[in-house]
C-alpha positions in Angstrom: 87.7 102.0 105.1 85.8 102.5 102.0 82.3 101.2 101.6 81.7 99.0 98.7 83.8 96.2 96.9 86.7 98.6 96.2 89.3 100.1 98.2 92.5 102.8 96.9 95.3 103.3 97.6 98.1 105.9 96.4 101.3 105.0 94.4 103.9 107.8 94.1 106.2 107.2 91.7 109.4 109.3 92.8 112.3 111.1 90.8 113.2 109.9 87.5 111.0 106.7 87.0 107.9 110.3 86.4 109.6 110.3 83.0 108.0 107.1 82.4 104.4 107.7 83.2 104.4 111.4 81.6 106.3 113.0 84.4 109.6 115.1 83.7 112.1 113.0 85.6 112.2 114.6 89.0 109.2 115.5 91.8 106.9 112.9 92.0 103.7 111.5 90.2 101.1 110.2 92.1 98.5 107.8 91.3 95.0 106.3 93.1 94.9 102.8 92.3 91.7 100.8 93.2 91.8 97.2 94.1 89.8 94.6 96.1 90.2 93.1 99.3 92.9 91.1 99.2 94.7 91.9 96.5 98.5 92.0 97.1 101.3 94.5 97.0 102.6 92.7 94.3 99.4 92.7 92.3 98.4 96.6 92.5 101.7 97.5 91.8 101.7 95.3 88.3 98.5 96.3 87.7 99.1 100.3 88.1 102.8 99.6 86.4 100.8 97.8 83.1 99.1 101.0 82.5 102.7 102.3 81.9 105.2 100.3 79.8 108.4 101.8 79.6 107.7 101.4 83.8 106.8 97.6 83.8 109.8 97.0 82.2 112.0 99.3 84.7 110.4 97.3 87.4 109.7 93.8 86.5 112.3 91.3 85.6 111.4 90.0 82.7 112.8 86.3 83.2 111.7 85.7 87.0 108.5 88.1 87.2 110.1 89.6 90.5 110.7 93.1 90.9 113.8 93.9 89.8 116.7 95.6 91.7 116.4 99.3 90.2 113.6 100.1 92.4 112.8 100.5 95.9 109.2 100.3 97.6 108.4 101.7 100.8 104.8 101.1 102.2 103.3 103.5 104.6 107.0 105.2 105.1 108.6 101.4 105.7 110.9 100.2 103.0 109.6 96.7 101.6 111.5 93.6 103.5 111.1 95.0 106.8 107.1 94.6 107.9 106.2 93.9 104.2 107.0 91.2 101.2 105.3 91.4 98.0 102.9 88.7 99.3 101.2 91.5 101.9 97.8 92.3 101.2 97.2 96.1 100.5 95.2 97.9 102.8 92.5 100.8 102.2 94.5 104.1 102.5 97.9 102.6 101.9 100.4 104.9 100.3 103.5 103.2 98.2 106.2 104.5 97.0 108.5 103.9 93.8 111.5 105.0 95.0 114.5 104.4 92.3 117.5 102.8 93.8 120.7 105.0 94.1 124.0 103.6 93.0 127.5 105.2 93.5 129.7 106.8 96.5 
């Protein structure tokens, strides 16, 4: 754990959401966010994605605040909904993913 009031984690932002935070649409873009204890998923993530606007507006819906449906987050290689909600407090070391969501067949 760190020492001090701060703690970071990683946020990779995957595939073609890089073209929004000066990427080039495929690989992956990584960024160490710092936040305090206790901050939740849902708060690091909006912090990092205000940084970034063309991304806040992929990610957040704009009428209900909720992350929208053209991304997926996986936490620590566990996709959100299954041990995590946006509600979970972050932990030092955490790694989360922006993974877009893939449509089609």
């Amino acid at each position: 754990m760190a020492t001090g009031s701060l703690n970071k984690v990683q946020i990779e932002v995957f595939a073609w959401l890089t073209k929004m935070v000066g990427g080039n649409g495929s690989g992956k873009v990584f960024f160490d966010v710092t936040f305090t204890p206790g901050q939740t998923l849902e708060t690091v993530v909006k912090s990092m994605s205000q940084n970034h606007p063309e991304l806040h507006r992929a990610l957040w819906d704009p009428d209900s605040g909720q992350l929208g449906a053209s991304v997926e987050l996986i936490i620590n290689d566990v996709f959100m909904g299954i041990e995590h909600t946006m509600e979970t407090p972050v932990s030092d070391g955490d790694r989360i993913t922006l993974l877009p969501a893939w449509d089609g067949g």
